[in-house]
N, CA and C of each residue as an Amber inpcrd file, in Angstrom:
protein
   273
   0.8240000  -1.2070000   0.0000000   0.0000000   0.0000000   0.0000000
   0.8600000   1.2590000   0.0000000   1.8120000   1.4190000   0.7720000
   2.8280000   2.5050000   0.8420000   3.8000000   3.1220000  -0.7560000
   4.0660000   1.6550000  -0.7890000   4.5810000   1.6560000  -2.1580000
   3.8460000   1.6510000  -3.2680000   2.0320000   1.9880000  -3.7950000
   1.3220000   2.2350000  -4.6780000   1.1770000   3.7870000  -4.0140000
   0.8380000   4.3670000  -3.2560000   0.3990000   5.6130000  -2.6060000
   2.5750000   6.3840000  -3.1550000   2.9970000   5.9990000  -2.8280000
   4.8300000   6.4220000  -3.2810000   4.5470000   6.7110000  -4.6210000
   3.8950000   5.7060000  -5.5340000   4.1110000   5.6090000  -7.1380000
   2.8430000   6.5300000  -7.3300000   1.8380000   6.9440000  -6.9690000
   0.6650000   7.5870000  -7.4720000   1.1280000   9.0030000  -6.8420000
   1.8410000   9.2950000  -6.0190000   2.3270000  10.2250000  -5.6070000
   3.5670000  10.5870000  -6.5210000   4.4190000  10.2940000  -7.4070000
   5.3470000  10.3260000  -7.7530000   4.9590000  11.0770000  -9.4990000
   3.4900000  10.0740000  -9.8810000   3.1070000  10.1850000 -11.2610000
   2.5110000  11.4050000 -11.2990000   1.7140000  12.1680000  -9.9610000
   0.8940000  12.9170000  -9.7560000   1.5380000  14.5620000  -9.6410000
   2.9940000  14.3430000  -9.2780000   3.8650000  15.5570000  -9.2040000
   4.3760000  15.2810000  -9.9480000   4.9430000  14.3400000 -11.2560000
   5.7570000  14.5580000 -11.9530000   4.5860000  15.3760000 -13.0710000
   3.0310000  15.0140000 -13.2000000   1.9380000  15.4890000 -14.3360000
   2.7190000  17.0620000 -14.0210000   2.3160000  17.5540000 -12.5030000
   2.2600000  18.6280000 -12.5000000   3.4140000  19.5220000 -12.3380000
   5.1240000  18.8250000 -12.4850000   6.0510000  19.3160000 -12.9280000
   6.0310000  19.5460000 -14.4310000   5.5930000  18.8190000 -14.9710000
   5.6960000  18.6660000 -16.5530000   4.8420000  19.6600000 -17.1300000
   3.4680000  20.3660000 -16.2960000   2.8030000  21.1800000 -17.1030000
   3.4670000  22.7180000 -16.5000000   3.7810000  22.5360000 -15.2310000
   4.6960000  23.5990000 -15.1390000   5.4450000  24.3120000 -15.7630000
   6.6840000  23.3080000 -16.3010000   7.6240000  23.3290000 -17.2510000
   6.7780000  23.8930000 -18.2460000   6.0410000  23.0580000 -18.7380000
   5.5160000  23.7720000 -20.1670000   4.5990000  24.8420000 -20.6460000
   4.3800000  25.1170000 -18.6480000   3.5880000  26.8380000 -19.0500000
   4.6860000  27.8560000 -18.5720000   5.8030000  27.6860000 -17.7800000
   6.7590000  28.5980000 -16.7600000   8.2250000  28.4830000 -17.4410000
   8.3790000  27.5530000 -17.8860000   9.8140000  26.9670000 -18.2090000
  10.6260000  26.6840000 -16.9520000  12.1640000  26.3410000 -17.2810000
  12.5240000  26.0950000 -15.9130000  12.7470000  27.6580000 -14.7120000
  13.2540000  28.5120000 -15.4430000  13.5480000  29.7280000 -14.6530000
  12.6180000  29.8470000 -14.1960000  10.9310000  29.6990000 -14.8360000
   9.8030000  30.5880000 -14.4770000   9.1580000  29.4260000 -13.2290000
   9.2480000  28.2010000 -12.8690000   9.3710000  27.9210000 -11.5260000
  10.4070000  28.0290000 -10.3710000  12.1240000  28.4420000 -10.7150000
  12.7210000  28.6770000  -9.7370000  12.7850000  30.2310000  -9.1810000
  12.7170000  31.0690000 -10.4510000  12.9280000  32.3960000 -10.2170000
  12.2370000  33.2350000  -9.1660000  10.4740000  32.7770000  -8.7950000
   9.7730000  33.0630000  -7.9280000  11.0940000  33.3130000  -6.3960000
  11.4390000  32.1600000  -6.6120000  11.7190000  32.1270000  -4.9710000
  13.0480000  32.4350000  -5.2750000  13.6300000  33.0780000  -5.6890000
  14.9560000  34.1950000  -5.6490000  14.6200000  35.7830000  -5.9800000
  13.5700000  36.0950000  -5.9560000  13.2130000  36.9960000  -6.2190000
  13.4240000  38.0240000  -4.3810000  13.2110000  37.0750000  -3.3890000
  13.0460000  37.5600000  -2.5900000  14.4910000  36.8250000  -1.5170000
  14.8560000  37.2300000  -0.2440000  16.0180000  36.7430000   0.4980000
  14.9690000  35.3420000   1.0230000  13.5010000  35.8260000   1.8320000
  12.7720000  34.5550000   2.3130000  12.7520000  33.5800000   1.3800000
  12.6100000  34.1300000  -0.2290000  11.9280000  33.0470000  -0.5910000
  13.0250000  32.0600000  -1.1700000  14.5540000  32.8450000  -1.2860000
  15.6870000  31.7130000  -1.4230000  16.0350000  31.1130000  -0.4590000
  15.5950000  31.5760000   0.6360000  15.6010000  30.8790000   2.2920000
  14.9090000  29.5050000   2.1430000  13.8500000  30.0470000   1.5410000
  12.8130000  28.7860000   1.9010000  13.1390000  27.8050000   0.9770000
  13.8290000  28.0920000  -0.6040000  14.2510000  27.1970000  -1.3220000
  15.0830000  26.3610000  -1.2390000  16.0370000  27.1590000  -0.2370000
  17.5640000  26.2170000   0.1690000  16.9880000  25.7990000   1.4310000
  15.8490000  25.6000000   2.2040000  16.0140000  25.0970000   3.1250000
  15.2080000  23.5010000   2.5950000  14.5220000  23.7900000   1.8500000
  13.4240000  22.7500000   0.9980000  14.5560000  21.3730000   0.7380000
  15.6880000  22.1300000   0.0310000  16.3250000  21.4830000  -0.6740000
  17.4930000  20.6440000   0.5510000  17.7500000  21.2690000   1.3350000
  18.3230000  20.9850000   2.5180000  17.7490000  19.5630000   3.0510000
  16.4500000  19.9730000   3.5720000  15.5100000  18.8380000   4.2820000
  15.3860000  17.5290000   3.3910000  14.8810000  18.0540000   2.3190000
  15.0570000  16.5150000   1.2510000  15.7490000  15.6510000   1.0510000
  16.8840000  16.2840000   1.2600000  18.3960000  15.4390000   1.0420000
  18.8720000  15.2050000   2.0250000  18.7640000  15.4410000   3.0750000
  19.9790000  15.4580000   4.0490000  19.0480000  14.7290000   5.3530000
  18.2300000  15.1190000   5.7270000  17.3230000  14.4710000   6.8000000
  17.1320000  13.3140000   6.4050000  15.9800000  13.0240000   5.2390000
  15.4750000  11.2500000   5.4560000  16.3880000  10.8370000   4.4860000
  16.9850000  11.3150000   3.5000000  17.1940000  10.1860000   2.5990000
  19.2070000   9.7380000   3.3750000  20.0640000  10.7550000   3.3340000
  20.9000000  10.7190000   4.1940000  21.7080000   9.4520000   4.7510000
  20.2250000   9.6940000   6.3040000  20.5910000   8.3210000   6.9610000
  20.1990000   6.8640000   6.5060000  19.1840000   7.4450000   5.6490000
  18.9190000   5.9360000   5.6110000  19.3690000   5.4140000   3.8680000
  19.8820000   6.5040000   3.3490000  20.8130000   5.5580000   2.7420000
  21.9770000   4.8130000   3.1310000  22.7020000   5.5740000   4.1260000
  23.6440000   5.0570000   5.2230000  24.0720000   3.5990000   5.6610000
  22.0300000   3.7290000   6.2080000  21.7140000   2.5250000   6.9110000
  21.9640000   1.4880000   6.0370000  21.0920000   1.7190000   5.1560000
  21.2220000   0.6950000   3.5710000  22.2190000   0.3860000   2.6050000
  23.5950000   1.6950000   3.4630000  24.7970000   1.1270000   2.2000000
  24.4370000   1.3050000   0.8630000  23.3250000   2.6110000   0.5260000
  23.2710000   2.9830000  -1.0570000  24.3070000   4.0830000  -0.7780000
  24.2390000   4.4310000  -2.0260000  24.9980000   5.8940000  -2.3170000
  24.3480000   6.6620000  -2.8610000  24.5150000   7.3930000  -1.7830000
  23.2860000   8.8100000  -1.9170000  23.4830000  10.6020000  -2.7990000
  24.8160000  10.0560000  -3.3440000  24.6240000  11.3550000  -4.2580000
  24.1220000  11.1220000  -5.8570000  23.5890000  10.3530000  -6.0770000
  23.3650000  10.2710000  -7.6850000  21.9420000  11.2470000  -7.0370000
  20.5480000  10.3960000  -5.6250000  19.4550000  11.5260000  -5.4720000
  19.6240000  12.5890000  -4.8060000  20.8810000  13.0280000  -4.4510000
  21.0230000  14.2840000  -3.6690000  21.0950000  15.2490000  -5.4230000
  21.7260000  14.3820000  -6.6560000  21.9860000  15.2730000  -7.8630000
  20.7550000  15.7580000  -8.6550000  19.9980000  14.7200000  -8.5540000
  19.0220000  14.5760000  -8.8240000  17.2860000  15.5740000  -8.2530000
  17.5560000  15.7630000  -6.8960000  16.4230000  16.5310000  -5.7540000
  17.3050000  18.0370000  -6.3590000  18.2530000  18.4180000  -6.1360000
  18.9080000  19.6020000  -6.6100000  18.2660000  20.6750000  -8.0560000
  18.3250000  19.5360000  -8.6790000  17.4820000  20.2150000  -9.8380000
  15.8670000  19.9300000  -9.9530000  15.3940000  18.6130000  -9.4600000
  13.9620000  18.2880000 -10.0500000  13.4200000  18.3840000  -8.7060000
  14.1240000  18.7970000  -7.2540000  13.1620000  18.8370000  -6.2260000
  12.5500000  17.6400000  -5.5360000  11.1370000  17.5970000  -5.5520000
  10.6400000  16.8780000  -4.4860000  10.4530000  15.8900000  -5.8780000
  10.9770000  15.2020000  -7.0490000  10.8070000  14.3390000  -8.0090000
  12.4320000  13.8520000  -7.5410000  13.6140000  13.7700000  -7.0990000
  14.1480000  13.1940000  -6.8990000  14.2900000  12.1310000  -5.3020000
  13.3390000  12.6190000  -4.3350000  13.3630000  11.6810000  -3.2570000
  11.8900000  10.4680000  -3.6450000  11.6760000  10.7720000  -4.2300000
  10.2090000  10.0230000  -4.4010000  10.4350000   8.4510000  -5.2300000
  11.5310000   8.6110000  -6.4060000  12.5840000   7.4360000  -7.1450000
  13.1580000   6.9030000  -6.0610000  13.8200000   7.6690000  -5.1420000
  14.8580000   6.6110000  -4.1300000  14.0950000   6.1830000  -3.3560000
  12.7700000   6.5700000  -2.5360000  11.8380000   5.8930000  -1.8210000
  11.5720000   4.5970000  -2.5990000  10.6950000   4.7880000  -3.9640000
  10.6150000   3.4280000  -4.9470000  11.3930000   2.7790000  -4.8500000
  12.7090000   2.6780000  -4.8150000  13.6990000   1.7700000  -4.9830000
  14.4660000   1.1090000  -4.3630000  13.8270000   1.5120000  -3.2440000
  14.5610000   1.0980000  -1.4930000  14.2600000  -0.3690000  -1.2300000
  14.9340000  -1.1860000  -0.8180000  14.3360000  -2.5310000  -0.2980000
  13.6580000  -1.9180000   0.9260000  12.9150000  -2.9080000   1.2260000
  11.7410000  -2.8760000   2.6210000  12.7090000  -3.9160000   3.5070000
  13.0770000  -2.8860000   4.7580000  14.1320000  -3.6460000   5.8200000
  14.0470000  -4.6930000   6.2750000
């Protein structure tokens, strides 16, 4: 169940990255939040939490190697922790 709710969650933000892209381009979704000091605050902190809190340790735990989705969350965001969740063995 976790892992269909992961994948319908994954298909459901990637629809709505993709129409993004194709009404904003890429600048016209990052640029918002450099426009302001908060709102690059809030971008680098986004990007911070994603990578470094859950996926982190428990790639650690698991002995993956965690910079191909740290390269990955960097540019595509909350579409790069959502692949390494999918792909995780269940402990």
């Amino acid at each position: 169940m976790q892992r269909t709710l992961l994948l319908v969650t994954l298909v459901l933000v990637g629809a709505l990255t993709a129409a993004a892209l194709r009404q904003h381009g890429d600048w016209g979704i990052v640029g918002p939040h450099l426009k302001s000091f908060g709102g690059a605050k809030m971008f680098v902190n986004l990007v911070i939490a994603l990578t470094r809190v859950r996926m982190w340790h428990d790639a650690k735990a698991r002995g993956r190697n965690i910079r191909p989705w740290i390269v990955l969350t960097l540019p595509a965001g909350t579409i790069g922790p959502l692949p390494y969740l999918l792909t995780r063995k269940p402990a």
